[in-house]
C-alpha positions in Angstrom: -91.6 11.9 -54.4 -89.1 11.7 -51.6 -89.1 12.3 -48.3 -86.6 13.2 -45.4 -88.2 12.6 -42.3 -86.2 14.2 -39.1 -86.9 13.4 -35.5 -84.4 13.8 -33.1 -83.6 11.4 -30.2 -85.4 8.4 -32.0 -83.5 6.5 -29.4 -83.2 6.9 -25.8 -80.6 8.3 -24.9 -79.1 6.6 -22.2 -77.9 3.4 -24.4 -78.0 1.3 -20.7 -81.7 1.8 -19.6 -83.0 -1.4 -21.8 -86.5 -1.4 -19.9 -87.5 1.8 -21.4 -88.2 -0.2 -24.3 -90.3 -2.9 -22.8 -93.8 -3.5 -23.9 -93.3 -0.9 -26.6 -95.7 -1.1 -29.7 -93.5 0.4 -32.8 -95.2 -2.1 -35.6 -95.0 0.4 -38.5 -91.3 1.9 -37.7 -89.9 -1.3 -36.4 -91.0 -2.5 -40.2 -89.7 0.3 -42.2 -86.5 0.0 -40.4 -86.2 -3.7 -40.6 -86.1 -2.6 -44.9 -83.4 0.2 -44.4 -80.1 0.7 -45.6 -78.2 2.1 -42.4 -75.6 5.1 -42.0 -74.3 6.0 -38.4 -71.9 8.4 -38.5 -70.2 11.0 -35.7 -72.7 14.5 -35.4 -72.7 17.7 -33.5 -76.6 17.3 -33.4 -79.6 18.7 -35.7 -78.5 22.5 -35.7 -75.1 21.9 -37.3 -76.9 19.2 -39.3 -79.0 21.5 -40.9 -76.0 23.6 -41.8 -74.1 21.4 -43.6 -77.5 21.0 -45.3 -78.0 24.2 -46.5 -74.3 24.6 -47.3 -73.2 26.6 -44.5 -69.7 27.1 -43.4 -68.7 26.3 -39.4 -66.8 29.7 -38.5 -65.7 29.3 -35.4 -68.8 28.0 -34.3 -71.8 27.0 -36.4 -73.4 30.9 -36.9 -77.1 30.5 -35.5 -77.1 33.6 -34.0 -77.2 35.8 -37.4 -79.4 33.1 -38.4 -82.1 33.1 -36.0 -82.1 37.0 -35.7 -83.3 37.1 -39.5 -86.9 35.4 -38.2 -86.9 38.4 -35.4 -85.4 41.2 -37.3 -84.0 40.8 -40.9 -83.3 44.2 -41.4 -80.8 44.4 -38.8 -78.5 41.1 -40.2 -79.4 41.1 -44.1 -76.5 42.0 -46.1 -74.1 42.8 -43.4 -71.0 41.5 -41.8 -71.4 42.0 -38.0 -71.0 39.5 -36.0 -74.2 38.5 -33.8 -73.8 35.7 -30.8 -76.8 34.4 -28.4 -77.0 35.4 -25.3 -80.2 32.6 -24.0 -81.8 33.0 -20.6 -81.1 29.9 -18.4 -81.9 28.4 -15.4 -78.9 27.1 -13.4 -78.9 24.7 -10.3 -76.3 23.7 -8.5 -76.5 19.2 -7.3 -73.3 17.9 -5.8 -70.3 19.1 -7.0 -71.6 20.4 -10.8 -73.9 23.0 -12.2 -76.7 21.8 -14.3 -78.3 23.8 -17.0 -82.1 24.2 -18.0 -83.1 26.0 -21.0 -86.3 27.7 -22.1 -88.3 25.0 -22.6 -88.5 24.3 -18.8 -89.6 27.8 -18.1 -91.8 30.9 -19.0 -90.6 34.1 -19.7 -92.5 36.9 -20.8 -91.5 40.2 -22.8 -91.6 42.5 -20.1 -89.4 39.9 -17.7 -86.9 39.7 -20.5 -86.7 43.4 -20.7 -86.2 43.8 -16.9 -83.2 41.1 -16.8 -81.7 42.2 -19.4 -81.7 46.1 -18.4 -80.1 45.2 -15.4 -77.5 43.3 -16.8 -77.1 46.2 -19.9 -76.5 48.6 -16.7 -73.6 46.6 -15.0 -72.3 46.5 -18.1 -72.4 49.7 -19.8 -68.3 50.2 -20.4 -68.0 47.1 -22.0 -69.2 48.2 -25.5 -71.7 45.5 -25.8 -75.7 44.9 -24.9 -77.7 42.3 -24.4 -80.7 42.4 -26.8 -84.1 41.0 -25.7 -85.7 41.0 -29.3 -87.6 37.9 -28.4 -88.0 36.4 -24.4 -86.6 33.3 -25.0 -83.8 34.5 -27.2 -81.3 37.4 -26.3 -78.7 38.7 -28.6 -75.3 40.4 -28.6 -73.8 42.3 -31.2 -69.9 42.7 -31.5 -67.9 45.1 -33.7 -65.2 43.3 -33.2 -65.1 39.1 -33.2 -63.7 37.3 -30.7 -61.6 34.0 -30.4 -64.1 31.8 -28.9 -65.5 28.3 -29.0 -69.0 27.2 -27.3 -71.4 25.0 -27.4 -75.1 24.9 -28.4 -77.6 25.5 -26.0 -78.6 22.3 -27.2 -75.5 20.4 -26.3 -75.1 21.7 -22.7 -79.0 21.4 -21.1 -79.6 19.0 -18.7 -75.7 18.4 -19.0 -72.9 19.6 -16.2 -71.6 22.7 -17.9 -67.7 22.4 -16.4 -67.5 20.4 -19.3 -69.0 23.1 -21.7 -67.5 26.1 -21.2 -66.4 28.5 -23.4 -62.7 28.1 -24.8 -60.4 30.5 -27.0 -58.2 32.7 -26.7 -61.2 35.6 -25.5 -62.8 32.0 -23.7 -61.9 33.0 -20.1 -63.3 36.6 -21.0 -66.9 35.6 -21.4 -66.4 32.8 -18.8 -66.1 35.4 -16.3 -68.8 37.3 -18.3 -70.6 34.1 -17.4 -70.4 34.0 -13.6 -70.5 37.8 -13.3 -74.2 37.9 -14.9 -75.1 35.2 -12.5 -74.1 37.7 -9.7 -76.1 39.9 -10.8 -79.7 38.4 -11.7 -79.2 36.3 -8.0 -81.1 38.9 -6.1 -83.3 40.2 -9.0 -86.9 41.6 -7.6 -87.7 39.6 -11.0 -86.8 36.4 -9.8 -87.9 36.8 -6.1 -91.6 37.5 -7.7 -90.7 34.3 -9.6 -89.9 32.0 -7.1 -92.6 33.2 -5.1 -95.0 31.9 -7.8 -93.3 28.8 -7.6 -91.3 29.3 -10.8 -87.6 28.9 -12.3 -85.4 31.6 -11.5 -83.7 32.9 -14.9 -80.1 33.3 -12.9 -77.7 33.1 -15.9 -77.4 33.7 -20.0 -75.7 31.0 -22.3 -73.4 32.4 -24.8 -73.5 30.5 -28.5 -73.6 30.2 -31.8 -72.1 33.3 -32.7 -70.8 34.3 -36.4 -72.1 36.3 -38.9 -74.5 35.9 -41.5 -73.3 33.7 -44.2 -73.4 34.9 -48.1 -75.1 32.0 -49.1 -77.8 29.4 -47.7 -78.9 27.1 -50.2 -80.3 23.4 -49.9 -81.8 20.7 -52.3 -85.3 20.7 -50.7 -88.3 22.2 -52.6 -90.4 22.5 -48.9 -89.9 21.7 -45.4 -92.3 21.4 -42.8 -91.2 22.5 -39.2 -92.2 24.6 -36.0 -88.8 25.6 -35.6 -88.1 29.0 -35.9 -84.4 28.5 -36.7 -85.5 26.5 -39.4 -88.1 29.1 -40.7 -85.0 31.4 -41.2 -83.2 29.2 -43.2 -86.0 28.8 -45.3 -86.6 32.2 -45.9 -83.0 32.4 -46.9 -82.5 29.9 -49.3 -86.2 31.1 -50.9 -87.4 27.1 -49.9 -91.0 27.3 -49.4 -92.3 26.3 -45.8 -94.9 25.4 -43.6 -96.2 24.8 -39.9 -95.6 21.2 -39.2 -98.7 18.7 -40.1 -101.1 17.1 -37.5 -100.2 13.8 -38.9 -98.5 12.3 -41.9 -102.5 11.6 -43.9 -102.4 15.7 -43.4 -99.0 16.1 -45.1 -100.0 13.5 -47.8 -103.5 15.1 -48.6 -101.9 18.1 -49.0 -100.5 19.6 -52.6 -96.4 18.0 -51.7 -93.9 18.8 -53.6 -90.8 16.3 -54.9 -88.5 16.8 -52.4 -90.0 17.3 -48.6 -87.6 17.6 -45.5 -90.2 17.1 -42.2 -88.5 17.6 -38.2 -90.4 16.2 -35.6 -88.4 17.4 -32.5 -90.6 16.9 -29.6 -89.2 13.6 -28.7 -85.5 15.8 -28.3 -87.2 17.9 -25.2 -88.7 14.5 -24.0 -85.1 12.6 -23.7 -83.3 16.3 -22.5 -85.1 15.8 -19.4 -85.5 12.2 -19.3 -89.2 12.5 -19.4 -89.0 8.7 -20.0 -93.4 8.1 -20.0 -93.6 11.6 -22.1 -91.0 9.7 -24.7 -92.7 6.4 -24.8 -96.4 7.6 -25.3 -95.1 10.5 -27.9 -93.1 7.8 -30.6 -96.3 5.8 -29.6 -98.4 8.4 -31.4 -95.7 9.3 -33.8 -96.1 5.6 -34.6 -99.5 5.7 -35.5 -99.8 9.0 -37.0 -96.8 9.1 -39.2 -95.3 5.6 -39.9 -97.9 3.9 -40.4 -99.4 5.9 -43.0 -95.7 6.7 -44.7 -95.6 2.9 -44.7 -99.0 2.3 -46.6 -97.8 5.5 -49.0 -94.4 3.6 -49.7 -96.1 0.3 -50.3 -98.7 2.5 -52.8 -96.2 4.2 -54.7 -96.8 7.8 -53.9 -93.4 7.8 -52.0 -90.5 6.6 -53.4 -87.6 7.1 -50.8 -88.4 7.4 -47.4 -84.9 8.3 -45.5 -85.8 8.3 -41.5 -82.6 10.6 -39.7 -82.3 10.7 -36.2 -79.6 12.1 -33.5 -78.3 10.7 -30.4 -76.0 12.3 -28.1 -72.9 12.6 -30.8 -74.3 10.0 -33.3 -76.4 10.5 -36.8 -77.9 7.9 -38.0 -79.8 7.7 -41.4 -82.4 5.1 -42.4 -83.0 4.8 -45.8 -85.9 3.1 -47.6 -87.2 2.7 -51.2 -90.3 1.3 -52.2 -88.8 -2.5 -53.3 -86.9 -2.4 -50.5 -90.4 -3.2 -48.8 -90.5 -6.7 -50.4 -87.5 -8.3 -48.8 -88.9 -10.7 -46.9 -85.8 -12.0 -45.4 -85.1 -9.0 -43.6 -86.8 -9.9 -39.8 -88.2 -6.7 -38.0 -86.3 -6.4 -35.2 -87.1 -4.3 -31.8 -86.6 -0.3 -31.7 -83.9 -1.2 -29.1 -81.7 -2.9 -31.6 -80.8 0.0 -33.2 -79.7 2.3 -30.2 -76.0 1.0 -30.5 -75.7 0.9 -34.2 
């Protein structure tokens, strides 16, 4: 049996701040890492990762938004050629002389809220041929008849970031630029967001346009399950016909259970942790993820009821792959070496 093990942001992501790692117990990964063979190579991050995966072409951008509207309405996308893009609430605040970008996880939004926003936009807009679909709060969609020259960025990419730097480009780029700052105008003054920020939450001021493309004519991958509480990756599953299931409490869980030969596992809360530099949140999270998954993926290597263990990770534009077999656990001349070690390679 092999296993792909995915958990983004394995590394802090700020390659200077050394100390995080100080006084930080990783016995089981820092052995199953000392036994790797190592791959780093250039990424765009884990959504176009798992597109290569399943076989999918880049357009002009990596298509989640036809992807991800199959998990909240497969009849609208299935077997058709429109093109779909995301539209994401945001929250945007201005520090110094640059905008910075929250997404959805810093926030709540509820069903009737998105409705409300995304009316009033849908009104200043109504001569542009286009909506703004709310068919789930956290993610809004648009549907084009026509597609447009344009290149974003994942929401992914651009939070917690300065988004100068990630603005849409293209020939139609400037369009939804101004698209960009005009919907900003309009949700500043929201009743919506007054309510909001009287309850001491984050105004939803803006939308973030990505990941548009339509729905490609085939998703296929190798795996014969995967194990995630991402939605995106739910969709692709139910695409490619690859059986799938809630993530496990713990690695014992996912071993006790009936596996199959070929398991891809994403453990993504440690991404959201080094987003928003929640440096204590990061440490005491790979703590756990420590305990509850290497450790007991290093005693099933070491018995035999794994074979290939390959550990993938993503930081900032960097993939790196660890890969271990089962004799690669007795080479005892390879010295474990700390977590930090690995940041730069």
């Amino acid at each position: 049996m092999n296993l792909h093990l995915v958990i983004p942001a394995l590394c802090w992501p700020d390659t200077t701040q050394n100390q995080i790692y100080h006084e930080l117990p990783l016995p089981y990964l820092e052995k199953l890492l000392a036994k790797s063979n190592r791959l780093s190579q250039s990424s765009e991050g884990l959504e176009a990762w798992l597109c290569q995966i399943f076989n999918i072409k880049k357009q002009q951008n990596w298509p989640i938004a036809p992807i991800s509207l199959h998990e909240e309405c497969a009849s609208v996308v299935e077997g058709g050629k429109d093109y779909w893009i995301r539209a994401d609430p945001v929250h945007l605040r201005i520090e110094q002389n640059h905008i910075m970008l929250a997404d959805s996880h810093a926030f709540k939004i509820t069903s009737e809220e998105a409705e409300g926003f995304t009316s009033e936009i849908n009104r200043n807009f109504m001569d542009e041929g286009w909506k703004i679909l709310p068919l789930h709060p956290k993610r809004w969609y648009i549907h084009l008849k026509k597609t447009p020259e344009i290149k974003t960025y994942t929401l992914a990419q651009v939070t917690c970031k300065n988004i100068n730097n990630y603005l849409s480009s293209g020939k139609d780029g400037i369009f939804w630029n101004n698209k960009f700052n005009e919907i900003q105008m309009i949700l500043h003054e929201h009743p919506l967001n007054k309510a909001r920020e009287i309850r001491g939450e984050l105004a939803i001021n803006s939308v973030w346009f990505w990941g548009g493309g339509v729905i490609p004519p085939s998703i296929q991958a190798s795996y014969t399950k995967i194990w995630s509480d991402s939605d995106f990756v739910c969709s692709l599953s139910r695409l490619s016909n690859i059986k799938h299931d809630k993530l496990p409490l713990n690695a014992s869980a996912w071993l006790s259970s009936k596996t199959s030969e070929d398991d891809l596992i994403i453990i993504d809360e440690l991404f959201v942790n080094a987003q928003y530099r929640e440096a204590y949140e990061w440490r005491e999270n790979l703590k756990k993820i420590d305990l509850e998954w290497f450790a007991p993926l290093y005693a099933a290597l070491k018995r035999g009821e794994i074979e290939t263990l390959t550990i993938i990770t993503f930081n900032g534009i960097k993939k790196q792959a660890f890969v271990i077999n089962r004799r690669d656990l007795w080479k005892f001349w390879l010295a474990t070496k700390p977590l930090s070690f690995y940041k730069d390679s």
